[in-house]
C-alpha positions as CSV (number, residue, x, y, z in Angstrom):
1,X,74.1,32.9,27.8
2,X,70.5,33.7,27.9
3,X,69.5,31.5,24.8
4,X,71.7,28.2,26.9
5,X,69.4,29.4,30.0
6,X,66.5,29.2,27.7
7,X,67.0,26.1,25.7
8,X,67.9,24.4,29.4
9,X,64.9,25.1,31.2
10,X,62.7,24.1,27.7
11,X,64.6,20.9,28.0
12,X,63.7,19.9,31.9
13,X,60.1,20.8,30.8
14,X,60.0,18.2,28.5
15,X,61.2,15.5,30.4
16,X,58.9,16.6,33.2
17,X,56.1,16.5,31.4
18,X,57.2,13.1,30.0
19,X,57.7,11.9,33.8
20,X,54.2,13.0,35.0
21,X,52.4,11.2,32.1
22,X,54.4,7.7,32.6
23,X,53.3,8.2,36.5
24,X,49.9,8.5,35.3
25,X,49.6,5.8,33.3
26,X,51.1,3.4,35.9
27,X,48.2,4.7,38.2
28,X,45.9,3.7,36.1
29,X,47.5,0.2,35.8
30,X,47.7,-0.3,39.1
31,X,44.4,0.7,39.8
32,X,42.4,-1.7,37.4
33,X,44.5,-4.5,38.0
34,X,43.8,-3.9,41.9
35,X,39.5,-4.0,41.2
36,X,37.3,-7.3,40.8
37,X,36.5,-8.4,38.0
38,X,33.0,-8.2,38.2
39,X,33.2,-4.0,38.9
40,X,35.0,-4.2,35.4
41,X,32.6,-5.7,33.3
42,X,29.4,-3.6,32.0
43,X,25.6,-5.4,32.0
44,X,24.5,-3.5,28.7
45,X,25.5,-6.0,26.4
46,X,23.1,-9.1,28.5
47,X,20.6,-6.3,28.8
48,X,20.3,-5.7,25.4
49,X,20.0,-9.1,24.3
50,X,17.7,-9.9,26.7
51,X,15.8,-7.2,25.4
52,X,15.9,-8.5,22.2
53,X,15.5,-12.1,22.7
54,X,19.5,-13.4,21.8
55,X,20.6,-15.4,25.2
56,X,23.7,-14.0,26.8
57,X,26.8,-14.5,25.0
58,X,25.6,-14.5,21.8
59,X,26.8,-12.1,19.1
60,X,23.9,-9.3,18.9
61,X,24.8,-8.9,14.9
62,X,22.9,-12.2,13.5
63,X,19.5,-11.4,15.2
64,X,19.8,-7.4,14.0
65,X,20.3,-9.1,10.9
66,X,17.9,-11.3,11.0
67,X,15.4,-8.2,11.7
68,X,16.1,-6.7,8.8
69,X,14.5,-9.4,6.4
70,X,11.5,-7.9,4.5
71,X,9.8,-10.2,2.2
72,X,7.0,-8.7,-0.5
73,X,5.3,-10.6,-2.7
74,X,1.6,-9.4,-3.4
75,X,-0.6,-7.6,-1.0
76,X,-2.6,-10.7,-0.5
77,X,-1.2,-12.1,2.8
78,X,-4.0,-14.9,4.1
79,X,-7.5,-14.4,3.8
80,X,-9.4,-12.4,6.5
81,X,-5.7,-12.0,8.4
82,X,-6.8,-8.3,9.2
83,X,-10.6,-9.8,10.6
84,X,-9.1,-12.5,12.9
85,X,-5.2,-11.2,14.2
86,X,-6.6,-8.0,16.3
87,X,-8.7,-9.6,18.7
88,X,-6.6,-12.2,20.7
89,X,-4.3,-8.6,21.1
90,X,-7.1,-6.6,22.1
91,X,-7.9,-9.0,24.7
92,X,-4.1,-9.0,26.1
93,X,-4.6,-4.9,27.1
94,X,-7.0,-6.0,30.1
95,X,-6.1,-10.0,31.2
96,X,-2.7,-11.8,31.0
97,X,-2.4,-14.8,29.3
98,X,-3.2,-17.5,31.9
99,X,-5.9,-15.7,33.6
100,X,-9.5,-16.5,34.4
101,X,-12.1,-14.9,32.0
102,X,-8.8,-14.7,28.6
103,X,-10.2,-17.5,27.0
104,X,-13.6,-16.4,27.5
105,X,-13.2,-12.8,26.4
106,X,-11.1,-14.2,23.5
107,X,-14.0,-16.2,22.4
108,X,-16.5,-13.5,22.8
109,X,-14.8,-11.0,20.6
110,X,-14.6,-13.9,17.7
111,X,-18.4,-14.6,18.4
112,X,-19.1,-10.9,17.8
113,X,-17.1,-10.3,15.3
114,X,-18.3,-13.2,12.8
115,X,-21.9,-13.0,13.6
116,X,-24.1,-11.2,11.0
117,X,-20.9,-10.4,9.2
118,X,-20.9,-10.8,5.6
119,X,-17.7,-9.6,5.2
120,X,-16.3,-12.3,7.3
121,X,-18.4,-15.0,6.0
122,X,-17.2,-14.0,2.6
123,X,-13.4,-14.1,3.5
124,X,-14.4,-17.8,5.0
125,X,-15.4,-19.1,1.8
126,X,-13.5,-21.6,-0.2
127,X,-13.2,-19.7,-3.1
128,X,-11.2,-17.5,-0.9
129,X,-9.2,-19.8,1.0
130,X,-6.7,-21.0,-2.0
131,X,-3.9,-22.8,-0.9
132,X,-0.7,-20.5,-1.0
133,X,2.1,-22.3,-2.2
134,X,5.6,-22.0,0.0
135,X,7.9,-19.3,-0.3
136,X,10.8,-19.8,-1.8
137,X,13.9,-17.9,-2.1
138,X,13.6,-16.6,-5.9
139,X,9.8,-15.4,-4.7
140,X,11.8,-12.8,-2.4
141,X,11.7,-9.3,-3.4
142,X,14.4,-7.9,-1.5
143,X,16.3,-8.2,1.1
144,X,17.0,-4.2,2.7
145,X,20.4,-3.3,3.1
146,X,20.8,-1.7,6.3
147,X,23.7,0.9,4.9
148,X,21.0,2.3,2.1
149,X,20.3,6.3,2.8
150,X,16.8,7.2,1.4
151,X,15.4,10.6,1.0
152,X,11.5,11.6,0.7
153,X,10.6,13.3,-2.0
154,X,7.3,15.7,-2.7
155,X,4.4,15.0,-4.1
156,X,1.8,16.8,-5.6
157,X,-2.5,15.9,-5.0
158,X,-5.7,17.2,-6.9
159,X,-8.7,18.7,-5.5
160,X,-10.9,17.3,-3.4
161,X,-14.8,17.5,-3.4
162,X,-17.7,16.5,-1.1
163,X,-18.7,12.8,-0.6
164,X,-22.0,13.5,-2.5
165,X,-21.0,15.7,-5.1
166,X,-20.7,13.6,-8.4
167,X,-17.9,15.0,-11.7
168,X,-19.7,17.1,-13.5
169,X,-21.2,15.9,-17.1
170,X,-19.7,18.7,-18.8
171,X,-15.8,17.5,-17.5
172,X,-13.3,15.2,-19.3
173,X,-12.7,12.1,-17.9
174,X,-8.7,13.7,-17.6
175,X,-10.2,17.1,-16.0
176,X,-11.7,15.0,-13.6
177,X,-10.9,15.4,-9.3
178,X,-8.8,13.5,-7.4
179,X,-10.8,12.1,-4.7
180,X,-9.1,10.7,-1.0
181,X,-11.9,8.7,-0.8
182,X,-11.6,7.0,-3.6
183,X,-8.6,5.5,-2.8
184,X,-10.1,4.3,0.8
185,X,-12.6,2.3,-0.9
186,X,-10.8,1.4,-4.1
187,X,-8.4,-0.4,-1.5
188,X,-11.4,-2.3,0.1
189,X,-12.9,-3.0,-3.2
190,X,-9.7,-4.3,-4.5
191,X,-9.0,-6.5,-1.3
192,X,-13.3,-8.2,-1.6
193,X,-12.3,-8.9,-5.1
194,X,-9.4,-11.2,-3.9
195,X,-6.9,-9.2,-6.1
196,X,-5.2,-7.5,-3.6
197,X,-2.7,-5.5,-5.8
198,X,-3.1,-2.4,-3.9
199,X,-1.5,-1.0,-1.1
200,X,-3.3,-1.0,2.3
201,X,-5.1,2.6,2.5
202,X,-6.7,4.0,5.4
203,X,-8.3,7.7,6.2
204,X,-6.6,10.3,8.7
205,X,-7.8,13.8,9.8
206,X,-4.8,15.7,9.6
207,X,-3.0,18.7,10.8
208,X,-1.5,20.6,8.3
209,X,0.9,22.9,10.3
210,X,1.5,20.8,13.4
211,X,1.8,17.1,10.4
212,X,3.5,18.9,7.4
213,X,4.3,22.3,7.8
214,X,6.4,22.5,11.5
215,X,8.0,19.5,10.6
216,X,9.0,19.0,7.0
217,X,12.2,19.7,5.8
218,X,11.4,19.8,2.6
219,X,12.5,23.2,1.5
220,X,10.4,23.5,-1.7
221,X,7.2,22.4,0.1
222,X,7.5,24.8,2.8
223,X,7.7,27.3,0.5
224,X,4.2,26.4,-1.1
225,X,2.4,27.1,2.3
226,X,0.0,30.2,2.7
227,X,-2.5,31.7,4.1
228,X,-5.8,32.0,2.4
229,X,-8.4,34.9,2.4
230,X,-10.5,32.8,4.2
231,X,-8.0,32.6,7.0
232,X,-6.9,29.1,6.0
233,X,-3.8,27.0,5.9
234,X,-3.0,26.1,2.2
235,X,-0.4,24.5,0.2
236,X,0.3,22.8,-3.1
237,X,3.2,20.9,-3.2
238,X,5.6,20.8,-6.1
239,X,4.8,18.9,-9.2
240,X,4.6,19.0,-13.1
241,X,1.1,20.1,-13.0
242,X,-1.7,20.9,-10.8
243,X,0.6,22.5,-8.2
244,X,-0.1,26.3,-7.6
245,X,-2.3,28.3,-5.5
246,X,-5.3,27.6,-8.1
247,X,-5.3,24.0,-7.0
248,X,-3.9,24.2,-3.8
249,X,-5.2,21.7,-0.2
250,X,-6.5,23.9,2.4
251,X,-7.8,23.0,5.9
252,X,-10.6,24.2,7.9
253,X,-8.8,26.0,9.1
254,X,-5.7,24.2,9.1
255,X,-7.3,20.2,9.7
256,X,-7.9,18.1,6.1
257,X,-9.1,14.8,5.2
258,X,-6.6,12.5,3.5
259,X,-5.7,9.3,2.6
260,X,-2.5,7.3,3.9
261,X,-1.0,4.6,2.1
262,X,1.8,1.8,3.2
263,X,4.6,2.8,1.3
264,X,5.9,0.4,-1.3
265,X,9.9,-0.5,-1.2
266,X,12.2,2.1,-2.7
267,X,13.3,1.2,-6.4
268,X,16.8,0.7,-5.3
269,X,15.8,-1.7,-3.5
270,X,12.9,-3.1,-5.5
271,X,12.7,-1.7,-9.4
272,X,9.4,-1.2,-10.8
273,X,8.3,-0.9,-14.0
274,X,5.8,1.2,-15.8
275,X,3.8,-0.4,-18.8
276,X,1.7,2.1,-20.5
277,X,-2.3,0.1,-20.7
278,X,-2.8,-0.9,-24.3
279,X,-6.3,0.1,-23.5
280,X,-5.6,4.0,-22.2
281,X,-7.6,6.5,-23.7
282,X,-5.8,9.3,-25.9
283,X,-6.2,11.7,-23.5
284,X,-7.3,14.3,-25.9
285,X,-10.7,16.5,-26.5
286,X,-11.4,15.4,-30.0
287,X,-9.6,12.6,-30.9
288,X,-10.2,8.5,-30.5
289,X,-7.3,5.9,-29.5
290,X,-7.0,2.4,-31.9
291,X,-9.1,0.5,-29.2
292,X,-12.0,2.6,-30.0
293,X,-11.7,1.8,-33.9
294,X,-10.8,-1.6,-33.9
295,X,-13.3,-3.9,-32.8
296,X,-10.4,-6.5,-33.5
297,X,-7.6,-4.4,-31.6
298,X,-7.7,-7.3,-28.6
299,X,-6.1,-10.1,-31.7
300,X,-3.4,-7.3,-31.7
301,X,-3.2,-7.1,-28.2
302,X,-2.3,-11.1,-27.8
303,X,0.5,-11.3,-30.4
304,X,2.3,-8.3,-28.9
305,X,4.9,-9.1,-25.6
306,X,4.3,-9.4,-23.0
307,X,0.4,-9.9,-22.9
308,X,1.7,-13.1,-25.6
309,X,2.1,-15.7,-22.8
310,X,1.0,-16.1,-19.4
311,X,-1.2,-14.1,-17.1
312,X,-0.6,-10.5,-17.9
313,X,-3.8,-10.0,-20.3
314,X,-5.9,-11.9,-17.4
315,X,-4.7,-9.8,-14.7
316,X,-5.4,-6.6,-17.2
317,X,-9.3,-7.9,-17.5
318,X,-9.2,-8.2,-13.7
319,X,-8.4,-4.7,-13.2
320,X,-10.7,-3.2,-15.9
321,X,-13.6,-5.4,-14.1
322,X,-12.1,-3.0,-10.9
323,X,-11.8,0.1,-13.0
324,X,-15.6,-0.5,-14.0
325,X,-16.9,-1.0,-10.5
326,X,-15.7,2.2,-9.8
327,X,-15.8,4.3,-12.4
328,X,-12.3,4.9,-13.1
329,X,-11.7,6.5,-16.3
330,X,-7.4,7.2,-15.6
331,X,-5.7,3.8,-16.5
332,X,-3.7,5.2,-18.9
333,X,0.1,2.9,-16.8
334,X,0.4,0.2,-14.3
335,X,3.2,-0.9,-12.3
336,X,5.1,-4.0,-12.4
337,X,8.4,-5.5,-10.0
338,X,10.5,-6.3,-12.5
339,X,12.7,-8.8,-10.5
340,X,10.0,-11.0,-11.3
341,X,9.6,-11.1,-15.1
342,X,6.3,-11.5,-16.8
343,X,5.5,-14.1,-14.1
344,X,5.2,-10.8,-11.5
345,X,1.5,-9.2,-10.7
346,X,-0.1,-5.6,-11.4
347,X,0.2,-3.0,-9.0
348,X,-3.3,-1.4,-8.7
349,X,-2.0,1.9,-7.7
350,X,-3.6,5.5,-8.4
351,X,-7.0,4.7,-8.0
352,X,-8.3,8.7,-7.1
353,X,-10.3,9.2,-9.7
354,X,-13.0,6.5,-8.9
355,X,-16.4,6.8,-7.1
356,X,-16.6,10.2,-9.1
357,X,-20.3,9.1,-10.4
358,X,-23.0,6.8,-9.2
359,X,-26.0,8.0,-11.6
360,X,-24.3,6.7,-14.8
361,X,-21.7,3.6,-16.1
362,X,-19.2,4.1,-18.3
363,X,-19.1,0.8,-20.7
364,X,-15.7,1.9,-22.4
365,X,-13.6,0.7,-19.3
366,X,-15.3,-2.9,-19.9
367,X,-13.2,-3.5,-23.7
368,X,-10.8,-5.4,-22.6
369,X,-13.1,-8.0,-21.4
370,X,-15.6,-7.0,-24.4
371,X,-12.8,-7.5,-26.8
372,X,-10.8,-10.3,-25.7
373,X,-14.1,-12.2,-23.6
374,X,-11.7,-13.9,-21.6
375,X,-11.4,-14.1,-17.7
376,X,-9.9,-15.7,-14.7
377,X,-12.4,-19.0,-13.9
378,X,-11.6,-17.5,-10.1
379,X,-12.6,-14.1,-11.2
380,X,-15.7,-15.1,-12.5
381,X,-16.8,-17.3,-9.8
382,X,-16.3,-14.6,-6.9
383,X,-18.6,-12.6,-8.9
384,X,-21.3,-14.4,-9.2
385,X,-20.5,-15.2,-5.6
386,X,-20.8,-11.3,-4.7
387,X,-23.8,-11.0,-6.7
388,X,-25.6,-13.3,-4.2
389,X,-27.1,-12.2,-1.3
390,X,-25.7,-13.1,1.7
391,X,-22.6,-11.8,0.1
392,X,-24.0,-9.0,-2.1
393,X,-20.9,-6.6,-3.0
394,X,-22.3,-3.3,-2.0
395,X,-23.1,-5.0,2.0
396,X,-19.6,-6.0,2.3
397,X,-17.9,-3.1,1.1
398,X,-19.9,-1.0,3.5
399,X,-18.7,-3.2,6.0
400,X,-15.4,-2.7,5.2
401,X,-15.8,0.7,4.7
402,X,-17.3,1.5,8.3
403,X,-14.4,0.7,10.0
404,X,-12.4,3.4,8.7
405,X,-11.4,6.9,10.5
406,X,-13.3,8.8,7.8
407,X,-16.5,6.6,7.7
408,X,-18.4,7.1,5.9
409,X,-16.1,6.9,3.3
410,X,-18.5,6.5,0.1
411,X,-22.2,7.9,-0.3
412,X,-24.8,5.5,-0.2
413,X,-25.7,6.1,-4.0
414,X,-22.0,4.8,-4.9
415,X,-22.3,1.8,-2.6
416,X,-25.9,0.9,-4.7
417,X,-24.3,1.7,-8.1
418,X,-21.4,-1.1,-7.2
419,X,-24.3,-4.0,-7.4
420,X,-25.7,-2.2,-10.8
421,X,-22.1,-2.6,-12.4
422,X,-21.6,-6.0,-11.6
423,X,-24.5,-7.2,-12.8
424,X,-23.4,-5.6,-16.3
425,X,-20.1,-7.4,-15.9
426,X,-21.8,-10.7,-15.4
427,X,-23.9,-9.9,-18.8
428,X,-20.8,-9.4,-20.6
429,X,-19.1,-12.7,-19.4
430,X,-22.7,-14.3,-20.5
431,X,-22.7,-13.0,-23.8
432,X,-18.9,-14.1,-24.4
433,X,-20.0,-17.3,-23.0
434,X,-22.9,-17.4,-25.7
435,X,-20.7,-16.9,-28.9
436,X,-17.7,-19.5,-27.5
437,X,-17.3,-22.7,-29.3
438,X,-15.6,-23.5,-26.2
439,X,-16.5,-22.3,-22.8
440,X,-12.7,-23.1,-21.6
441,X,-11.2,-20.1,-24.0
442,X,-13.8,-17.4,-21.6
443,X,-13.1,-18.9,-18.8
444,X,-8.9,-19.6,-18.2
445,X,-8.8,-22.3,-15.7
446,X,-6.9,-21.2,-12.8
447,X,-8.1,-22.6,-10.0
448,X,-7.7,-26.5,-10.6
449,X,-9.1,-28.6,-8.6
450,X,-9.9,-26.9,-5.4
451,X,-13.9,-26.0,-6.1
């Protein structure tokens, strides 16, 4: 009798419950039936098109799309883009477009900006104004792919040293220190000499505990932090060498110098390449790599893939003319995309081992242009160009230089050294220009008809 009881009163439970959920769901019905229709609808989706430009009505995922386009090619963009595109945007803080005294301020700020500059008078010459042919599709790099998860990883830095304080004599050119301001000014340098194959770089003061160490979560560099005797914040990273207490960054006491650098595409979205420089150096105490025993190595060089055809020997002369301007001992690899083939340019990356002496050159990082004597006709021109003076190489880089957050970035010794070093470049071209038969096999052609 009691299980019946029981099994009964389960039984009008259920259909209760079953009756107060069908009477709430014809509430419901009733209600939003009975409301306008303009209480229904919601104003986020207009809102957020007007917010990002896509009139009402139209479907929101074709302009995200569109936003996620990135096209690379080199880091050459147009001439003097960085000179001219602040200003009219500096002059939009104060006055809105349309009122008295914009035009006026606009043309003000380009008045002050070009006058007495040689670094802008340089980036308005011809042989800086080449006409950039139109990108195609094929000259894309990548397209990003919006569902790609990427991950930073670690990474380890030298010592640093004192703007004035040269590498000592007694160091190898691989014991050498890796300087933040070298790559500042190696990125300027690069960017005068029209190559532009290096990443934009620019100079930051930072915080190491409130910039790195409250914030990372990388678990193996927060472990690397410490506390110096001195009462300084510390840490060296994680890396294959260099990385322990011995060589370890410490601020003053916790604020360091650096240097930033964009950040190139992730290889699995752009692969690279690394080609190891038929020119690097052995790397050891004693002995001597091939280049420095075979006066003929360069006939080797031109019959081996893929400096056989095309531009990649040229572009290898342009960045040993860089290397030499700086002093930079460490191209031992250099990057390439690969998407591109052999028709793709050098990545000038790693440059923090430059600007290390002013008081002496180092000849050796001049053999490819010793031993082949071949280089770019546009190469050559700027310079001779930058050997002039109203464009002299050492005025324009300090230029360049002054506007950075570190300035100055380079003691004036190095600055004076840069005009030394080209004038022993333009020797070298004048000597392979004195043994050619033909002047055309010294200087490749490449800028047609345009000067």
């Amino acid at each position: 009798m009691r299980c019946r009881l029981q099994m009964l009163f389960q039984r009008k439970f259920k259909i209760s419950f079953l009756f107060l959920l069908f009477l709430a769901l014809l509430v419901h019905l009733v209600v939003d039936f009975a409301l306008p229709t303009t209480r229904r609808s919601c104003g986020c989706n207009t809102k957020a098109s007007e917010a990002v430009g896509v009139p009402s009505g139209s479907p929101m995922p074709g302009g995200i799309k569109k936003l996620s386009l990135r096209i690379l090619q080199d880091f050459s963009g147009s001439n003097g883009s960085l000179e001219k595109s602040s200003q009219p945007e500096r002059a939009g803080l104060h006055l809105r477009a349309g009122e008295p005294g914009v035009q006026q301020q606009h043309e003000e700020a380009n008045a002050g900006w070009t006058k007495g500059s040689k670094l802008a008078a340089l980036f308005e010459h011809p042989l800086y104004n080449i006409p950039v042919p139109e990108v195609t599709e094929k000259d894309k790099l990548f397209i990003v792919n919006p569902m790609e998860k990427f991950s930073l990883r670690s990474s380890g830095s030298d010592e640093w040293q004192t703007r004035e304080q040269e590498t000592p004599i007694d160091f190898f050119y691989f014991s050498d220190f890796e300087r933040h301001n070298a790559e500042i000014a190696a990125f300027h340098l690069d960017r005068i000499l029209d190559f532009r194959r290096i990443p934009p770089v620019s100079g930051r003061l930072v915080n190491i505990t409130k910039e790195i160490r409250d914030i990372t979560t990388d678990k193996k560099l927060a472990k690397t932090f410490f506390i110096s005797p001195a009462g300084n914040v510390c840490f060296y990273g994680e890396c294959s060498y260099y990385c322990s207490t011995e060589h370890a960054l410490c601020g003053k006491p916790d604020r360091l110098e650096g240097s930033m650098a964009a950040l190139l595409p992730d290889k699995t979205l752009a692969k690279r390449r690394s080609w190891r420089s038929p020119w690097r150096r052995s790397y050891h105490k004693s002995k001597k790599a091939e280049w420095e025993l075979n006066p003929n190595y360069c006939a080797q060089v031109r019959e081996t893939p893929p400096y056989d055809r095309g531009h990649r020997l040229l572009d290898l002369i342009d960045m040993a003319i860089l290397d030499f301007l700086m002093g930079n001992m460490d191209r031992h690899h250099y990057e390439t995309f690969e998407k591109f083939g052999n028709d793709t340019f050098l990545l000038h990356l790693d440059n923090g081992r430059g600007f290390g002496t002013h008081s002496r050159d180092e000849p050796s990082i001049l053999a490819p242009l010793q031993q082949c004597c071949s280089i770019k006709k546009s190469t050559y021109l700027r310079l001779q160009l930058l050997a002039t003076q109203p464009y002299r190489l050492s005025d324009v880089l300090r230029e360049a230089l002054a506007a950075d957050p570190l300035a100055p970035v380079l003691a004036e010794p190095h600055l004076q050294a840069l005009d030394r070093r080209l004038g022993k470049v333009l020797v070298a071209v004048g000597h392979c220009l004195a043994r050619a038969a033909h002047q055309e096999k010294v200087l490749v052609d490449d800028v047609g008809s345009w000067v």
